[in-house]
ZAMIMAR-833575 format. One record per residue (C-alpha): residue in one letter; x negated, y, z. Coordinates in pm, 1 decimal, always signed. Layout:
N
<node residuo="a" c1="X" c2="Y" c3="Z"/>
...
This chain:
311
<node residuo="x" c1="+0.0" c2="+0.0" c3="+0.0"/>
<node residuo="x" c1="-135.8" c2="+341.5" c3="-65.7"/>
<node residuo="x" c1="-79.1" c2="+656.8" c3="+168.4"/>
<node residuo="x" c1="-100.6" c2="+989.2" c3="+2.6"/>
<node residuo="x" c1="-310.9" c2="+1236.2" c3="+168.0"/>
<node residuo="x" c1="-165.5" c2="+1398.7" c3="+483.5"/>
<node residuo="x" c1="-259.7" c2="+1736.0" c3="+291.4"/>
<node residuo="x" c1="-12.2" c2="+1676.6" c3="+21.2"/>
<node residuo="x" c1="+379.1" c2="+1819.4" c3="+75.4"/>
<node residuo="x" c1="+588.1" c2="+1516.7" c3="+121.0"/>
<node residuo="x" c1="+906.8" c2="+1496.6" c3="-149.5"/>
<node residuo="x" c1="+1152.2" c2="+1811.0" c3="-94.0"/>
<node residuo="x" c1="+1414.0" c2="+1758.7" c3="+175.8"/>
<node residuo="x" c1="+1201.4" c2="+1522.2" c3="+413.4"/>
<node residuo="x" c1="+1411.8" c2="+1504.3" c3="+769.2"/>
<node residuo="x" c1="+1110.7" c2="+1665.8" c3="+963.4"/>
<node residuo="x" c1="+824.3" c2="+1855.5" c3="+829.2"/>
<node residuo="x" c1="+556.4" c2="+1646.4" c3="+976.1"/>
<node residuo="x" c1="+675.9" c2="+1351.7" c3="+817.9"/>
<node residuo="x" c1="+417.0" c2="+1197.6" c3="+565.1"/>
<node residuo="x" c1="+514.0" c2="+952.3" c3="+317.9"/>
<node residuo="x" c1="+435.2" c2="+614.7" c3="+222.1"/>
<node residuo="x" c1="+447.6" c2="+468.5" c3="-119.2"/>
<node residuo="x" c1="+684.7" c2="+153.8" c3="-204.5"/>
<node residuo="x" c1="+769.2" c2="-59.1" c3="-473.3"/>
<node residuo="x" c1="+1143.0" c2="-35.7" c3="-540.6"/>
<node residuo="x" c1="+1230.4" c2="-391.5" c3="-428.7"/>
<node residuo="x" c1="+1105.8" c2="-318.8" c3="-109.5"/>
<node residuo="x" c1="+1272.8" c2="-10.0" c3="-3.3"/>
<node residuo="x" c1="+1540.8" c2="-213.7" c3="+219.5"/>
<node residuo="x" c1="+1293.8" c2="-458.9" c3="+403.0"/>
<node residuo="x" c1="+1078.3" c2="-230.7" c3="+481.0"/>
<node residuo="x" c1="+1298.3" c2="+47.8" c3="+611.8"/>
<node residuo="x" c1="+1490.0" c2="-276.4" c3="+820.7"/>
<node residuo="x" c1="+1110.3" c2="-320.7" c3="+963.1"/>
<node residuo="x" c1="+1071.1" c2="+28.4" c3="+1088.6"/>
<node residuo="x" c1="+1342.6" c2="+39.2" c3="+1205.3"/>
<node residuo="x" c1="+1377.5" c2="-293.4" c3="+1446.5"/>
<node residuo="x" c1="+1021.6" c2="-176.0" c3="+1551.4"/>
<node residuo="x" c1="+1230.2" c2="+133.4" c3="+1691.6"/>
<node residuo="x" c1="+977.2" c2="+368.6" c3="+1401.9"/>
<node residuo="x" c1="+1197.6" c2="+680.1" c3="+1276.4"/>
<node residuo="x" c1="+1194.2" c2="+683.6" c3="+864.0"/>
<node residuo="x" c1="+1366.1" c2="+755.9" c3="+551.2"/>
<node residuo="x" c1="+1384.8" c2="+673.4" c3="+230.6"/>
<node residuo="x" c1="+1320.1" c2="+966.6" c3="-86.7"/>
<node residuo="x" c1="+1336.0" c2="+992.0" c3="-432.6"/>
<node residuo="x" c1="+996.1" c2="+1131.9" c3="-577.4"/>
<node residuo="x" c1="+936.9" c2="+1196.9" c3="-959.9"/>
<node residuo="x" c1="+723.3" c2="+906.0" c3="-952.7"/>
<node residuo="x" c1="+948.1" c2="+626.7" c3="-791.4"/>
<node residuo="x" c1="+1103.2" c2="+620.5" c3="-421.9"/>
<node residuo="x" c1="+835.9" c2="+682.7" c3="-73.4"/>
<node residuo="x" c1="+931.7" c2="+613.9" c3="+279.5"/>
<node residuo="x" c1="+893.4" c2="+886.6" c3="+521.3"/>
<node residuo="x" c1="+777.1" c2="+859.5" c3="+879.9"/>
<node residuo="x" c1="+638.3" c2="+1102.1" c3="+1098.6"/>
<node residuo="x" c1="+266.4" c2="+1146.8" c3="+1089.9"/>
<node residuo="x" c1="+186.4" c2="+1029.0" c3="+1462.4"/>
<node residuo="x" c1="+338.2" c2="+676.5" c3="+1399.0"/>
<node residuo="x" c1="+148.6" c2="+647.2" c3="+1063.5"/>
<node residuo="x" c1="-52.0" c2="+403.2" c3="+1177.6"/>
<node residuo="x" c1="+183.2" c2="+199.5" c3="+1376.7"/>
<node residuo="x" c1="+447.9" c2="+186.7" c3="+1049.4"/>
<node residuo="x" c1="+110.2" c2="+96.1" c3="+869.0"/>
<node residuo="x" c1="+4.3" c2="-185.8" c3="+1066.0"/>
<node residuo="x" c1="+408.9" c2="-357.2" c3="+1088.3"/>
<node residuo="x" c1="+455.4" c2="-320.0" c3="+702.6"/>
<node residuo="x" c1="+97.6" c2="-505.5" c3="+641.8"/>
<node residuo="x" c1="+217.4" c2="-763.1" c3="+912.2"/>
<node residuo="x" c1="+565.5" c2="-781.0" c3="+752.5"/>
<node residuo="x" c1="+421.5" c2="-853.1" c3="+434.4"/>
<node residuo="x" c1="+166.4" c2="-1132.8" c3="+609.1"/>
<node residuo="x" c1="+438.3" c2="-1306.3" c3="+758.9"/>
<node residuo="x" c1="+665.0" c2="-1353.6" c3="+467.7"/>
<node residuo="x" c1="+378.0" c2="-1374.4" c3="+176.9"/>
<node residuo="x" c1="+570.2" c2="-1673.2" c3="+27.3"/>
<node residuo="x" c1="+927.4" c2="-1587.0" c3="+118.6"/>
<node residuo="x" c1="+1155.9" c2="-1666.5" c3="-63.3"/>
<node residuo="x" c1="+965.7" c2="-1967.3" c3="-159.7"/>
<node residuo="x" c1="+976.9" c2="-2054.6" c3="-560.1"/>
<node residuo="x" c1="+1315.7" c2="-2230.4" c3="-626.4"/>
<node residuo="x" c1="+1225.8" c2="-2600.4" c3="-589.6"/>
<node residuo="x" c1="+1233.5" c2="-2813.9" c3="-918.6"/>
<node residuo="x" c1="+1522.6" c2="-3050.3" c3="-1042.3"/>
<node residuo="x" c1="+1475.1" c2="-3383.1" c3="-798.2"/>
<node residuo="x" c1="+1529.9" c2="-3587.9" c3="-1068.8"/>
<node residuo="x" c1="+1899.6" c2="-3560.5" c3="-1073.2"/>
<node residuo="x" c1="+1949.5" c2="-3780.7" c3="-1410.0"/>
<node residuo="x" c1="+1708.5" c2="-4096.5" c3="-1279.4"/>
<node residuo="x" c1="+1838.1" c2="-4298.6" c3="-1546.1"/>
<node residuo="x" c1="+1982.2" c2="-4620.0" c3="-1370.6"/>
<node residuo="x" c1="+2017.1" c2="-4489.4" c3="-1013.0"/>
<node residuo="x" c1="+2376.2" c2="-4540.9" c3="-1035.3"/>
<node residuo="x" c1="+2397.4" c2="-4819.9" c3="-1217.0"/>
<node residuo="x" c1="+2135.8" c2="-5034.5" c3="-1036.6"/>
<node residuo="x" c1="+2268.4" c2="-4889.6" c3="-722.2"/>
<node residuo="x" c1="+2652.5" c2="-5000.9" c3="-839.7"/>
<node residuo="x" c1="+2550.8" c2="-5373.6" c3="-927.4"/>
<node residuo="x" c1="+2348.6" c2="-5417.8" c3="-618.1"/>
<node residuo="x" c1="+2671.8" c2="-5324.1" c3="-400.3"/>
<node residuo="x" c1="+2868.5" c2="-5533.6" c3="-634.0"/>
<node residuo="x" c1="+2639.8" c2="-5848.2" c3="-584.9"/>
<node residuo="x" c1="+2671.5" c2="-5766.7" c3="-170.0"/>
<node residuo="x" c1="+3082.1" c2="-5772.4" c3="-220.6"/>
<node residuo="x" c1="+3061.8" c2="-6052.8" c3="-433.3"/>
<node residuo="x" c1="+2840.0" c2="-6261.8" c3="-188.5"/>
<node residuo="x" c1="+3100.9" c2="-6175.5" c3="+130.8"/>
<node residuo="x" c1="+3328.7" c2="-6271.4" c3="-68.1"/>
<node residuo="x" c1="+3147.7" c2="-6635.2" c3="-119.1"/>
<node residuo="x" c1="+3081.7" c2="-6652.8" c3="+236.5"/>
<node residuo="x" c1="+3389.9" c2="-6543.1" c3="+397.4"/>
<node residuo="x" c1="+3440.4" c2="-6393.0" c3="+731.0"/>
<node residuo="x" c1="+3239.4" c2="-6491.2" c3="+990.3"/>
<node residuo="x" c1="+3522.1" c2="-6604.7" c3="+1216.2"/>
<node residuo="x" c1="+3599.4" c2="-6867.7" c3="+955.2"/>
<node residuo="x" c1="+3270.2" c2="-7003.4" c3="+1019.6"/>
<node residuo="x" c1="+3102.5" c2="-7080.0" c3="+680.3"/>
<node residuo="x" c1="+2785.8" c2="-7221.0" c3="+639.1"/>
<node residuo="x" c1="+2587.4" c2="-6930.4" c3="+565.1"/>
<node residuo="x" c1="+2646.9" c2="-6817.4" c3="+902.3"/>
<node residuo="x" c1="+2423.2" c2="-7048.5" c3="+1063.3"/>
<node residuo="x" c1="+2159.3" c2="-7051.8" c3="+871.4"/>
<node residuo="x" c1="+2116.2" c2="-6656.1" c3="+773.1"/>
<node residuo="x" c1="+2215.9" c2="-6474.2" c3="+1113.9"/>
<node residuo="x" c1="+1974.0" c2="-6285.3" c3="+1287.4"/>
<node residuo="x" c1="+1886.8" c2="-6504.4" c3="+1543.0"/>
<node residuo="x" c1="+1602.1" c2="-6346.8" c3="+1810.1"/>
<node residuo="x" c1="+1509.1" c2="-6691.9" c3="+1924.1"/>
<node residuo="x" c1="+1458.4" c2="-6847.6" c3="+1628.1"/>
<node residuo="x" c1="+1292.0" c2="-6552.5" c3="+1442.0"/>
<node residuo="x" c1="+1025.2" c2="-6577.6" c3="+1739.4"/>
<node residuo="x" c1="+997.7" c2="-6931.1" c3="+1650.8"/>
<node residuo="x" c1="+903.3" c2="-6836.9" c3="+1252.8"/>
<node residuo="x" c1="+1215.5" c2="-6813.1" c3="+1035.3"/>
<node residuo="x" c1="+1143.7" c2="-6478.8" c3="+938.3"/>
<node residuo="x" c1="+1374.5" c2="-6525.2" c3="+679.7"/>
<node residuo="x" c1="+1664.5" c2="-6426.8" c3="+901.3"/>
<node residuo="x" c1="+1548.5" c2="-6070.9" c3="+892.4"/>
<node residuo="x" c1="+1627.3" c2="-6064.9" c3="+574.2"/>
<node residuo="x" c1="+1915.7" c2="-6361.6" c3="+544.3"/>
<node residuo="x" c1="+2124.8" c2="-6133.7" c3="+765.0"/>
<node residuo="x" c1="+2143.8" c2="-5817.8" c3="+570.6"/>
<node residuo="x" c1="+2315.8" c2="-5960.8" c3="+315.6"/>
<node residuo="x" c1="+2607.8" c2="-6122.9" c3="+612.4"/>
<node residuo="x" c1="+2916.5" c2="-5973.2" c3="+745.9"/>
<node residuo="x" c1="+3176.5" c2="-6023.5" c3="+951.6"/>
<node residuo="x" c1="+3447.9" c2="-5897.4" c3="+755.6"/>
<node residuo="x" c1="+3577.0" c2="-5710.6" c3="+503.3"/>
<node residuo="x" c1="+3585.3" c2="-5355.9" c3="+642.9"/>
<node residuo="x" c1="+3227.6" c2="-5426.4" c3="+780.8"/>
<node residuo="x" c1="+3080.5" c2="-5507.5" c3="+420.1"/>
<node residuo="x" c1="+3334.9" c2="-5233.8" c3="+284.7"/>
<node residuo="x" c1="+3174.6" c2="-4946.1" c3="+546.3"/>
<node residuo="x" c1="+2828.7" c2="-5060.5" c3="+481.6"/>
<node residuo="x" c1="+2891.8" c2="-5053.7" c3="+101.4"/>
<node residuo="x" c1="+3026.1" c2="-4684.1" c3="+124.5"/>
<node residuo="x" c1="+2753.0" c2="-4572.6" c3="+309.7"/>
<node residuo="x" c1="+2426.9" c2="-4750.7" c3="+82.3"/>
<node residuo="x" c1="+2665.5" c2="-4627.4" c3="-248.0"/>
<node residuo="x" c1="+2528.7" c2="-4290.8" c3="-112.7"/>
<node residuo="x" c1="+2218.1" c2="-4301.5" c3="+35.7"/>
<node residuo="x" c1="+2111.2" c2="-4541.7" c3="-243.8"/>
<node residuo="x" c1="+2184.1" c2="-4313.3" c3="-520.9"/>
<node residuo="x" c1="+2045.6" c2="-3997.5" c3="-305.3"/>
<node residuo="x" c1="+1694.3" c2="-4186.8" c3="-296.9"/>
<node residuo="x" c1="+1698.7" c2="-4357.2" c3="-657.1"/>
<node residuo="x" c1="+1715.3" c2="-4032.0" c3="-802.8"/>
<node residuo="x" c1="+1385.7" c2="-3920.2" c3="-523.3"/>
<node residuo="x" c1="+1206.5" c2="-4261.1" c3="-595.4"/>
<node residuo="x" c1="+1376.8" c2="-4450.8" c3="-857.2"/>
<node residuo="x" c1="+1603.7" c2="-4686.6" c3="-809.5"/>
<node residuo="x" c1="+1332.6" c2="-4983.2" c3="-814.8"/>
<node residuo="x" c1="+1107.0" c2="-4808.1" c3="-512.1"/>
<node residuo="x" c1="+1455.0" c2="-4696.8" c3="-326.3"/>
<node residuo="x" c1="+1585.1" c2="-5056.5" c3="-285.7"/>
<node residuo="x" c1="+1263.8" c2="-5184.3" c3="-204.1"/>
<node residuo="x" c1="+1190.3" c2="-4966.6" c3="+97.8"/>
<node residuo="x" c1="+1536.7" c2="-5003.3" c3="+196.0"/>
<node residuo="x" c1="+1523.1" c2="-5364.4" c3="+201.0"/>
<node residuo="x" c1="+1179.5" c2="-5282.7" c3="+398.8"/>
<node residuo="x" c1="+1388.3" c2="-5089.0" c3="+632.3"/>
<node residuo="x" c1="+1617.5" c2="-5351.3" c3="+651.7"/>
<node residuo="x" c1="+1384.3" c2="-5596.4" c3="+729.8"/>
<node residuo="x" c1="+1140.5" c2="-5408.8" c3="+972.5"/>
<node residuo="x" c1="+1424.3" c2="-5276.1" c3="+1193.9"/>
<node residuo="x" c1="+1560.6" c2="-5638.7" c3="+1216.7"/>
<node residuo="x" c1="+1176.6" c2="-5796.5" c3="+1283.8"/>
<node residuo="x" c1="+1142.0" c2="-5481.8" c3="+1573.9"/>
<node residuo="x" c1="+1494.9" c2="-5580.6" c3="+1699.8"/>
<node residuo="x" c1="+1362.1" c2="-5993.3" c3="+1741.4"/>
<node residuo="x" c1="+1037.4" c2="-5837.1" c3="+1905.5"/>
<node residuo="x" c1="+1232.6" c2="-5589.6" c3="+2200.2"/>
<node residuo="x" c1="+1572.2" c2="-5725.7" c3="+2205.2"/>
<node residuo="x" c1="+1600.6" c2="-6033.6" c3="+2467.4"/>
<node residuo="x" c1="+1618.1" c2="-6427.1" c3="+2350.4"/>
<node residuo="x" c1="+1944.7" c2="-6567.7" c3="+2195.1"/>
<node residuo="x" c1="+2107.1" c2="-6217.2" c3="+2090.3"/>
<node residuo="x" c1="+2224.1" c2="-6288.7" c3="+1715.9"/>
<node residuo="x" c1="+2302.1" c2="-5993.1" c3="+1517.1"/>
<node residuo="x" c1="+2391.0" c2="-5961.0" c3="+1127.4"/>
<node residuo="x" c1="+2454.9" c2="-5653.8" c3="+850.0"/>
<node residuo="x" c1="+2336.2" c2="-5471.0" c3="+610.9"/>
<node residuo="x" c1="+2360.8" c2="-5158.9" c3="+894.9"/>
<node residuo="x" c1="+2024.4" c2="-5200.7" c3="+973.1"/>
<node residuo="x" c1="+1896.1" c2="-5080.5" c3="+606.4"/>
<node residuo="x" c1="+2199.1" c2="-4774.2" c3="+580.6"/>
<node residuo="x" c1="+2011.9" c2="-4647.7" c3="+900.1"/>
<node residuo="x" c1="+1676.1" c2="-4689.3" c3="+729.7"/>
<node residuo="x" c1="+1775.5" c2="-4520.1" c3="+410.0"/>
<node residuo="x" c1="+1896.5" c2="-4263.1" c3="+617.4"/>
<node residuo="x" c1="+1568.1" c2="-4210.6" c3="+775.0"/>
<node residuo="x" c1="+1434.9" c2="-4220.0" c3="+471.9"/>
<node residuo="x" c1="+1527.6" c2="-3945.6" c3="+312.7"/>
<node residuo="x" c1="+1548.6" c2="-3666.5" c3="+625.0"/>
<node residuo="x" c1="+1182.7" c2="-3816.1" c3="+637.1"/>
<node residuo="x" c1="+1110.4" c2="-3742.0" c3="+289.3"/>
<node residuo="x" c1="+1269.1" c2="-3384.7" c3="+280.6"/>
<node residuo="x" c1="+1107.4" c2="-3269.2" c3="+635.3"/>
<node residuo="x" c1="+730.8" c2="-3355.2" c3="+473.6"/>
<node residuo="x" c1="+841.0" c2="-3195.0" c3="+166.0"/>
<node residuo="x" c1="+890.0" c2="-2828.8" c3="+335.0"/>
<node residuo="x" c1="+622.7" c2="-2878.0" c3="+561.1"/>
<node residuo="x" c1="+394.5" c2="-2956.4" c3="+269.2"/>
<node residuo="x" c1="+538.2" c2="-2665.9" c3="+68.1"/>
<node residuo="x" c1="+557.1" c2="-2414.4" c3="+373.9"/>
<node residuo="x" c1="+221.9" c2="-2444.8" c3="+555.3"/>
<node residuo="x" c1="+288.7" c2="-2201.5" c3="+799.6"/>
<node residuo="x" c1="+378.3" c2="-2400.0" c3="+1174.5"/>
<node residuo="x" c1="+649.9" c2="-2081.2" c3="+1213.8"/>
<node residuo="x" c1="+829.4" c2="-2154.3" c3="+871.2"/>
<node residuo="x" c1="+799.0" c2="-2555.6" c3="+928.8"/>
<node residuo="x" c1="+930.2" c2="-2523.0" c3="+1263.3"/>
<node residuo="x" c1="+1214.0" c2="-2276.6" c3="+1125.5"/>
<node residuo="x" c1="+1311.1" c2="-2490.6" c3="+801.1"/>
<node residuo="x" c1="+1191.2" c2="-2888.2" c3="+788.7"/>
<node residuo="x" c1="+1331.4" c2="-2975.2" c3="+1107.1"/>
<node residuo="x" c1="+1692.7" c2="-3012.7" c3="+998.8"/>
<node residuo="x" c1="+1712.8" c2="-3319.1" c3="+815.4"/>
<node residuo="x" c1="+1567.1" c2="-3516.3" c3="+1095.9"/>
<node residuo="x" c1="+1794.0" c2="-3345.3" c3="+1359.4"/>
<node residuo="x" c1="+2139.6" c2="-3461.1" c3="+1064.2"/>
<node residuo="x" c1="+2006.0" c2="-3802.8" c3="+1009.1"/>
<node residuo="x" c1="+1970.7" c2="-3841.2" c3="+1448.5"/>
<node residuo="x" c1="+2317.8" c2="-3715.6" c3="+1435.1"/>
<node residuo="x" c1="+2435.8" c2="-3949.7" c3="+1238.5"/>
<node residuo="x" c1="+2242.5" c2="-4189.5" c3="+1464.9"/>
<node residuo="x" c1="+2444.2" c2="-4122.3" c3="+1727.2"/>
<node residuo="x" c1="+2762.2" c2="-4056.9" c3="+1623.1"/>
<node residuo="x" c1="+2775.9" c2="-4329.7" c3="+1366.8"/>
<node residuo="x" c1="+2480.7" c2="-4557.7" c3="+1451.9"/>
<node residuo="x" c1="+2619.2" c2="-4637.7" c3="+1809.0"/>
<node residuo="x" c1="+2989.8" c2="-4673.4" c3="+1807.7"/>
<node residuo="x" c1="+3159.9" c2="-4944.6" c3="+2011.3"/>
<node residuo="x" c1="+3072.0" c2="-5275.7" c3="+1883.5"/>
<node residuo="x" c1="+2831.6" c2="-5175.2" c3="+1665.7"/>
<node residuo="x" c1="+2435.2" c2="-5302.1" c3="+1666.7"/>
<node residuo="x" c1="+2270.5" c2="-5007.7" c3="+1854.4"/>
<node residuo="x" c1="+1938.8" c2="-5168.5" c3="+1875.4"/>
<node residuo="x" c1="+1968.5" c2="-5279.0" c3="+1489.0"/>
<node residuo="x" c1="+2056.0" c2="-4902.1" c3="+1400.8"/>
<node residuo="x" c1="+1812.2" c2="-4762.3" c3="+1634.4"/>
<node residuo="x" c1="+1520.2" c2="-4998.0" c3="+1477.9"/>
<node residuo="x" c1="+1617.6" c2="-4955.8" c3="+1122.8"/>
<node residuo="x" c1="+1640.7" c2="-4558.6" c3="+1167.6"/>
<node residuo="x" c1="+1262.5" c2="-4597.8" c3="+1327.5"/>
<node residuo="x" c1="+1091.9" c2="-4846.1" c3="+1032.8"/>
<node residuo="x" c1="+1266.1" c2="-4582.3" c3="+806.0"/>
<node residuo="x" c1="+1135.9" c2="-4323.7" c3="+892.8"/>
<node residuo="x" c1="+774.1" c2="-4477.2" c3="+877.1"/>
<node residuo="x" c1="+829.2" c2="-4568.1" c3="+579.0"/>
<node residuo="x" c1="+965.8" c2="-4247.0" c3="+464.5"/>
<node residuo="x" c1="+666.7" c2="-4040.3" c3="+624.7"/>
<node residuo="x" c1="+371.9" c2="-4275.5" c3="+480.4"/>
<node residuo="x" c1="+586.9" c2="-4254.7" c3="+114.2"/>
<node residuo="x" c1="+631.0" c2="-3849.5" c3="+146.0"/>
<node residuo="x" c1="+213.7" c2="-3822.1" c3="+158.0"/>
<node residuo="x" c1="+148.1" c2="-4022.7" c3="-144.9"/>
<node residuo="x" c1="-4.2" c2="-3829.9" c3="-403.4"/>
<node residuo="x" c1="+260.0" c2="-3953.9" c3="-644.6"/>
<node residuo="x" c1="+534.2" c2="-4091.0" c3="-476.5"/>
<node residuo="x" c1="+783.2" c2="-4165.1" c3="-740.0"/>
<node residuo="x" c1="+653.0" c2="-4462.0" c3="-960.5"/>
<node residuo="x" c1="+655.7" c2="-4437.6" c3="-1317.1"/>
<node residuo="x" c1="+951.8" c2="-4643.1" c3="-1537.6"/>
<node residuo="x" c1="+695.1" c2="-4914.6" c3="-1595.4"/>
<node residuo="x" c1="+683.1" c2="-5030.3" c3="-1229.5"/>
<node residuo="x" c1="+1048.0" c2="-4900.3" c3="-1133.6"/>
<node residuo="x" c1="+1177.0" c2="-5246.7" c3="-1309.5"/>
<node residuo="x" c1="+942.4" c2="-5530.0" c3="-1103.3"/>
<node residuo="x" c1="+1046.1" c2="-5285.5" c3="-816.3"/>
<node residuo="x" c1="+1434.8" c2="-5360.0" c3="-909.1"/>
<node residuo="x" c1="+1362.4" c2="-5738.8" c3="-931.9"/>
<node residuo="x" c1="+1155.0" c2="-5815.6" c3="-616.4"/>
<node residuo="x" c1="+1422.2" c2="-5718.8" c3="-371.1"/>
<node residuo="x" c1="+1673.5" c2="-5944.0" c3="-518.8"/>
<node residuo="x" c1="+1360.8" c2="-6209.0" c3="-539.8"/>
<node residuo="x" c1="+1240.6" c2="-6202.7" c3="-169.4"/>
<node residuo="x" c1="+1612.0" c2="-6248.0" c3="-45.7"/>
<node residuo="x" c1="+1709.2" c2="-6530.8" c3="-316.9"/>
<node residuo="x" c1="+1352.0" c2="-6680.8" c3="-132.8"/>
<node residuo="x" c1="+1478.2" c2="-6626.2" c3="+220.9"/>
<node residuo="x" c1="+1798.2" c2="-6766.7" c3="+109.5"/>
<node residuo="x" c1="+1622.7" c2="-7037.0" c3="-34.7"/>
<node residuo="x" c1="+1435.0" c2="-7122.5" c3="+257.7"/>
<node residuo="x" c1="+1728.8" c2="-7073.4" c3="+507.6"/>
<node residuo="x" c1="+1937.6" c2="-7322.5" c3="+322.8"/>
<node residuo="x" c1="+1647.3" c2="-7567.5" c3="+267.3"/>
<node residuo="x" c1="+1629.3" c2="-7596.3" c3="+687.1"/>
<node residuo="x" c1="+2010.2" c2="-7592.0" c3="+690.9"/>
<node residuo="x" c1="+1992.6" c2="-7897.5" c3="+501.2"/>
């Protein structure tokens, strides 16, 4: 900013005649002025024949001085640039997202409710005791169970939603696979802390990790873009505050899993913040299809294996 010298006549009509003035670009007229003035500085804006000057008096020259250069410090990158397009047309992020929700409905539908006792049941719940004992598979068996048709309906909803919201961040092949990580960590933590014999099943345990997910991915994203601790504090920390919400409000309703949610909401958000500091942490098209295939692989394997000691 550039002061005229104190020697030259401010613009006619200043409010006082020991007021000096101070040269501004147009746009910052307004924010300015609203600095002086929460600082408690008189001032006024003027017209000159070369462009509009503030006016202050001449004792609290260097005061207005010093809050306009720390103004201008503190919000050097405000507004920040408006953010690019997250990928909103990720070609197949609905439709992979669709037919994985349509295979989940389709396999309830082969296995029936739990109360009728089928034999998936068995063989695929998340048993603690038995996990211990090496059938890992039942972290990942009992994702894919539920115990009735507005269970598999509400989880559906919800991974409909989230799924889509991170295939279009990731791509639908690196989306499903963390959230079947998710999935599968927040059951494994659940066998580990959760005492012997508890038996759990649901596909609850990835929504919660999805959910993590993404208010994990979206709070390193503005703190990567802000830098500043004040602006991170003031902007990243809301989509980790929503997703505990939802935690709570959703994640621990009567009769629900709360340690499953709780886990799942943990491993994804792990998962999340590892993902977020990648370099490049949306895979190119050529590795978004083995990603689409390996989650339905590794649970037609744990399916595999579960039925093969069922039998």
């Amino acid at each position: 900013m550039n002061v005229p010298d104190n020697q030259t006549p401010p613009p006619a009509g200043p409010p006082q005649d020991d007021w000096v003035p101070i040269e501004v670009a147009e746009e910052r007229v307004m924010p300015w002025l609203a600095t002086l003035q929460a600082v408690g500085i008189p001032c006024d804006s003027l017209r000159s024949p070369t462009g509009t000057v503030l006016l202050v008096p001449s004792d609290r020259l260097g005061q207005a001085l010093r809050e306009l250069q720390d103004y201008e410090e503190t919000n050097a990158d405000w507004p920040p640039p408006a953010a690019a397009p997250v990928h909103e047309e990720t070609p197949g992020a609905v439709l992979w997202t669709g037919f994985l929700m349509v295979l989940l409905f389709a396999f309830h539908l082969v296995t029936g409710p739990v109360d009728d006792g089928g034999a998936f049941f068995e063989p695929g719940l998340l048993d603690v005791s038995r996990v211990l004992d090496g059938e890992w598979w039942r972290t990942i068996t009992a994702l894919t169970l539920h115990a009735d048709f507005s269970h598999v309906a509400a989880n559906i909803l919800a991974l409909l939603a989230l799924g889509i919201a991170a295939s279009h961040q990731l791509g639908p092949g690196l989306a499903w696979t963390l959230a079947l990580a998710g999935g599968i960590g927040g059951n494994y933590l659940e066998a580990l802390v959760t005492n012997a014999g508890r038996r759990s099943l649901g596909a609850s345990t990835m929504v919660f990790a999805l959910l993590a997910l993404l208010a994990a991915l979206r709070f390193v994203g503005i703190w990567r873009k802000q830098g500043r601790p004040s602006s991170v504090w003031a902007r990243s920390w809301l989509p980790p505050f929503a997703a505990l919400g939802a935690l709570g409000f959703l994640g621990t309703s009567h009769g629900s899993d709360i340690a499953g949610h709780t886990l799942g909401f943990v491993a994804g958000l792990g998962l999340g913040v590892v993902v977020a500091f990648l370099p490049n942490h949306r895979p190119g098209d050529a590795w978004q299809v083995p990603l689409c295939v390996l989650p339905l692989a590794l649970i037609a394997w744990a399916w595999h294996l579960a039925l093969a000691g069922a039998g």
